[in-house]
N, C-alpha and C positions, 0 to 999 in steps of 0.2 A: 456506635460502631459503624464502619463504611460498608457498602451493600454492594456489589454488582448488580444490577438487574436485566433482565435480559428483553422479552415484548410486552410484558403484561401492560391492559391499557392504563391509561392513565384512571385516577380517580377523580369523579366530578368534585367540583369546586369545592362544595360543602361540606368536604372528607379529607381534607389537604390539611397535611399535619403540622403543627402550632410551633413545630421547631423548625430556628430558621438553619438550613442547611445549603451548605455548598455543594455543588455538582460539579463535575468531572463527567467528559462526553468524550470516549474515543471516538476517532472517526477514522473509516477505511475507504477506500474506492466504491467496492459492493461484489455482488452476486446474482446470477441467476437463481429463482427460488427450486428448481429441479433441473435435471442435467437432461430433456428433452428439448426439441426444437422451438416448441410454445414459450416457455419460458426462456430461452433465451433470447427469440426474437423479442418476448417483451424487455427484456433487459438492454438489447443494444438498441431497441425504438427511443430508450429513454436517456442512454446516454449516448448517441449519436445525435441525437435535434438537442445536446448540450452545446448553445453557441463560446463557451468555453473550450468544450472537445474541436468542435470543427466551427471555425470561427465566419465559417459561411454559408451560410443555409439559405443561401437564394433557390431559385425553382429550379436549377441544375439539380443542386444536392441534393433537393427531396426528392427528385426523378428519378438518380441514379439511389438515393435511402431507398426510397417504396419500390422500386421497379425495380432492383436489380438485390440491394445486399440483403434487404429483410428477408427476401424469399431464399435466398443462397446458403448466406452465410451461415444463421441457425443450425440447420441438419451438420453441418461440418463443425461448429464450435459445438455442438450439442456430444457430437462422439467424442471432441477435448474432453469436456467438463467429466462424461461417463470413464474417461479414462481413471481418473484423481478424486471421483467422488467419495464421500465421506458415507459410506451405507452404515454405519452403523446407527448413524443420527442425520441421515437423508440430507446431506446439504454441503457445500462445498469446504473445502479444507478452511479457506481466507474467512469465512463464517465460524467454525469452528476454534479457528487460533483468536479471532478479535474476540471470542466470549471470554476465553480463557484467559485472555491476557487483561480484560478488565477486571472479573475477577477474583487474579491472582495482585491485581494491583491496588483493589478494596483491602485486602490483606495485609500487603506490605505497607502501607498508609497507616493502619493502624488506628487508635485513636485517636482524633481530634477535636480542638473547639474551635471555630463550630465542629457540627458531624459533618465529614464528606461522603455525599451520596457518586456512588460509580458505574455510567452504564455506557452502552458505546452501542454506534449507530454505523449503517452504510449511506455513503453519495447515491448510489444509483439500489436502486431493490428493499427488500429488508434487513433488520428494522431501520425504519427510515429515521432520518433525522429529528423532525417537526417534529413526531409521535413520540421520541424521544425527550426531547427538550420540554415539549408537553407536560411527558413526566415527571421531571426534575422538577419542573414548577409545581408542579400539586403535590410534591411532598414535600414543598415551602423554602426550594432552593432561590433564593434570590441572587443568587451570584451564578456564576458558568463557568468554567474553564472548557474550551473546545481545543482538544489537543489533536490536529490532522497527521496517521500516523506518514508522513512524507517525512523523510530526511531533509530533502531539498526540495526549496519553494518551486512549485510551475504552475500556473492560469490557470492550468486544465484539472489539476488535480486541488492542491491545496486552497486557490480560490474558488472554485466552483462548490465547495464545501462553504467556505464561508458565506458566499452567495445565496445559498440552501440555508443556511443559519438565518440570516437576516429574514428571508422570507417568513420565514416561521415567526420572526420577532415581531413585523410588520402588522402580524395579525390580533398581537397581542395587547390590552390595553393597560396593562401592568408590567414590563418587559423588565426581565434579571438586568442585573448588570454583568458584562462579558467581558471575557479575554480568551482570543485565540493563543493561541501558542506557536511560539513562530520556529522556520526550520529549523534545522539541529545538525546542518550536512560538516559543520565542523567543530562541535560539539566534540572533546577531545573524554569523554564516557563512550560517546558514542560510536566516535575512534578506536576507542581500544576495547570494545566488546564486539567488533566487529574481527580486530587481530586476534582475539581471546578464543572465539567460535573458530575462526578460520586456520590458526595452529591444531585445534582441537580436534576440529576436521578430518585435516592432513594426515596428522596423527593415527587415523584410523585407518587412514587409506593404505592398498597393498602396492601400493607405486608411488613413484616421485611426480609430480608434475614437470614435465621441461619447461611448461609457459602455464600462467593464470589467465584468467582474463577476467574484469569486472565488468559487468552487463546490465546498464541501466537503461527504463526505459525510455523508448526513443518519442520525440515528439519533431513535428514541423519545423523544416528549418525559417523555417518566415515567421512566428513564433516569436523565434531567439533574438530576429533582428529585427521585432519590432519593439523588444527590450524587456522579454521574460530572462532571469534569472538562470531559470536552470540549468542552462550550460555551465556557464560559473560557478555554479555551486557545486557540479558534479566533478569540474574539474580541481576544485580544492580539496572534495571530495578522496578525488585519487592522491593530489598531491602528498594529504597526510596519511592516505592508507599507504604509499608507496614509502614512507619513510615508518612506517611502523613496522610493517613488514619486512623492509629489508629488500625492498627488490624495486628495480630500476624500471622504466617504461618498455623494455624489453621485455620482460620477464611477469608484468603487471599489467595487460594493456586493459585499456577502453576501448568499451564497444557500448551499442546503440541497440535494444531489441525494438520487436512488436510492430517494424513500419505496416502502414494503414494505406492503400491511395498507391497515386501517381508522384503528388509532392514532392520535393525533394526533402530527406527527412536528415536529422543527423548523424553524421556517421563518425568512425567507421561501420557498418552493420556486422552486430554479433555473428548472424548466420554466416555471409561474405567470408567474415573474417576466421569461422571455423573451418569451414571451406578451403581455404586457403593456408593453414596450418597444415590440415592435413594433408593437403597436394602437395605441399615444399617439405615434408618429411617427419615434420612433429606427431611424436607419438603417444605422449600422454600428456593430457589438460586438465584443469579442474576449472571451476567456473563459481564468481562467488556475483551474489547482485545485492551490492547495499544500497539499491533505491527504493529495496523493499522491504517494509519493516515482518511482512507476516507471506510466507508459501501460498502463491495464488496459480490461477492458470498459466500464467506467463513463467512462473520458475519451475511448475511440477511439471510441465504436458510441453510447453515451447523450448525451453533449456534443456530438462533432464531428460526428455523422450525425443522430441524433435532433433535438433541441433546434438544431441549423442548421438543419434542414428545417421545424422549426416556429414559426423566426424565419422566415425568407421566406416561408412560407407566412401570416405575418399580418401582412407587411406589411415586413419588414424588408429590406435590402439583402446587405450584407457582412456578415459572420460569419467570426470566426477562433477554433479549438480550439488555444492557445497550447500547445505540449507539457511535461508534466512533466518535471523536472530529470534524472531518466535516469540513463544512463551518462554523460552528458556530465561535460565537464569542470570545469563547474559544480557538476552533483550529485554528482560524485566529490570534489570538495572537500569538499562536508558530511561524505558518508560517512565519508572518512580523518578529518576534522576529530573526529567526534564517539568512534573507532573509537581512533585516538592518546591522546583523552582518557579513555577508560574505561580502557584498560590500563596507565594508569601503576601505577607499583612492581610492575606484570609483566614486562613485556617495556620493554626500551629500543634 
C-alpha cells in the first residue's frame, strides 16, 4: 500500500526494509516554523542568501540582508503569517495543504508493484528536503520521483529545489535513481482544473466580476533576460486559460505579485494594477493565481487582505481571492495526473 509520511526521522541503516519501493517527494517553497518574528527571520536568513532567489550576494546584499531586512522585515511578515495561521495544528496553511495533498495522493495511487512510498518536503524550513529523501531511502526506495509543485519552470523556485536534491544525493554513497518532474504550465488537466475551480468559484459568488485578473508571482526582470523560462510559461499559461474560460485579455488580465528590492520586476504589478481598476471605475473583481498550486502567504494575507483592502479603498466594490486548487478534488487530479505520468516503467 502507499504511505504519506510526514517528519518522522529516518531509520538507521540496519532497519531499512527489504522491499524495494518507489518514492514520490512533493516539493513546496516552505514555511516559517511559527508565525513570530524569530522564526521568520530564520526563514527569510535561508532563503534570501539562496544565490538562486537573489542572484547576487556580494557584500552590498549581505549589508543591506543583516543591517537592514533581517532586523525589519520579520516583526512585519511575522503579523502576515499571525493573520492566516493555522492554530489548530500551529503552522501555516501551505504546510497544512502539502500534508494533505501527499496523503491524499498515497491514496488515489493505490496499489502498486513495486509499492510507492509518498512524502513531501519544503525548499526552505521544514520538513526539509535531505531528511526527507533520507527517508525514502531507508525504507528501500531506490528510485525518486521529485515532483516541484510549480506549474511553471523558474531558477528561483523549481531549480533551487533541484539544487537542494542533489546536495543530499552528493552525500550519499548509494544514491536512488531520480526523476524530477518537470513543469505542467500547459498541461491541458491542468488547464482545465484550473477552469473547473474557477466556474465553481464564481458560482458561489454574490456578484459578477466586470474583470479577472490572474496573479503570478513576480520575479526579476534581469532573470527573464538572462533566459529563465518563466515568462513564457506564464504567458501560455494565460493563453490557454483565456481560451478555456472564454474571455479575452480584457477581461483576464496578467499581473505580477510579491515585487522584492528596487529591481525592475515584471509587470504589469498586481497591486498597480488593482489600484488602477478601481480609480477608472471597476467595481467588482475576482482574482485567481495559477502559479500556485497550494494557499500560501502570498494568496491568503497579499491577495485576499492586502490588494482587497486597497481595491476598496480606491474606490472599488467586491473583491473575490478565488482559492488555489489545494487538496481539492480538482488539484488532486493534476497532482495524480502529472505523478502517474512520470513513473511509468516504475511502478504500474
Amino acid at each position: 500500500m502507499n504511505e504519506a509520511s510526514s517528519t518522522e526521522p529516518a531509520p538507521p541503516p540496519a532497519e531499512r526494509a527489504e522491499t524495494r519501493e518507489v518514492g514520490v517527494l512533493l516539493v513546496n517553497l516552505g514555511t516559517p516554523e511559527a508565525a513570530d518574528a524569530a522564526a521568520v527571520r530564520r526563514y527569510l536568513k535561508q532563503f534570501l542568501t539562496d544565490p538562486r532567489v537573489i542572484e547576487d550576494q556580494g557584500a552590498l546584499w549581505q549589508l543591506v540582508l543583516n543591517g537592514a531586512i533581517l532586523r525589519v522585515r520579520p516583526y512585519r511578515k511575522a503579523r502576515s503569517y499571525a493573520k492566516i495561521w493555522n492554530r489548530e495544528k500551529d503552522e501555516s496553511p501551505l504546510k497544512t495543504i502539502t500534508r494533505s495533498q501527499a496523503e491524499k495522493l498515497a491514496v488515489m495511487l493505490g496499489p502498486q508493484q513495486p509499492p510507492v512510498a509518498v512524502d513531501w518536503a519544503m525548499r526552505y524550513g521544514e520538513p526539509a528536503i535531505a531528511a526527507r529523501l533520507d527517508a525514502l531511502v531507508a525504507r528501500g526506495c531506490e528510485r525518486i520521483l521529485i515532483v516541484p509543485l510549480y506549474p511553471q519552470y523558474c531558477a528561483a523556485t523549481t531549480a533551487t529545489a533541484g539544487d537542494e536534491v542533489f546536495r543530499a544525493l552528493a552525500r550519499m554513497r548509494f544514491q536512488p535513481a531520480l526523476r524530477i518532474a518537470p513543469p505542467y504550465y500547459n498541461d491541458m488537466v491542468y488547464i482545465e482544473a484550473v477552469m473547473s475551480a474557477t466556474h465553481a468559484a464564481l458560482a458561489k459568488l454574490d456578484f459578477t466580476p466586470d474583470v479577472m485578473l490572474a496573479s503570478f508571482h513576480g520575479v526579476p526582470q534581469a532573470y527573464v533576460d538572462r533566459g529563465d523560462p518563466y515568462y513564457a510559461q506564464c504567458l501560455e499559461t494565460m493563453r490557454l486559460l483565456r481560451t478555456a474560460l472564454a474571455l479575452d485579455e480584457s477581461r483576464l488580465i496578467l499581473t505580477f505579485q510579491s515585487r522584492f528590492g528596487r529591481a525592475k520586476w515584471l509587470e504589469p504589478a498586481t497591486d498597480r494594477t488593482v489600484r488602477r481598476l478601481a480609480r477608472d471605475g471597476t467595481r467588482n473583481i475576482a482574482v485567481i493565481t495559477p502559479g500556485f498550486s497550494a494557499d500560501c502567504l502570498e494568496t491568503l494575507e497579499e491577495i485576499a487582505v492586502e490588494n482587497a483592502h486597497s481595491f476598496k479603498r480606491y474606490g472599488g466594490k467586491n473583491f473575490a481571492a478565488i482559492p488555489c486548487l489545494n487538496d481539492s478534488p480538482a488539484g488532486m487530479r493534476v497532482i495524480s495526473h502529472l505523478v502517474r505520468r512520470e513513473l511509468k516503467g516504475w511502478a504500474e
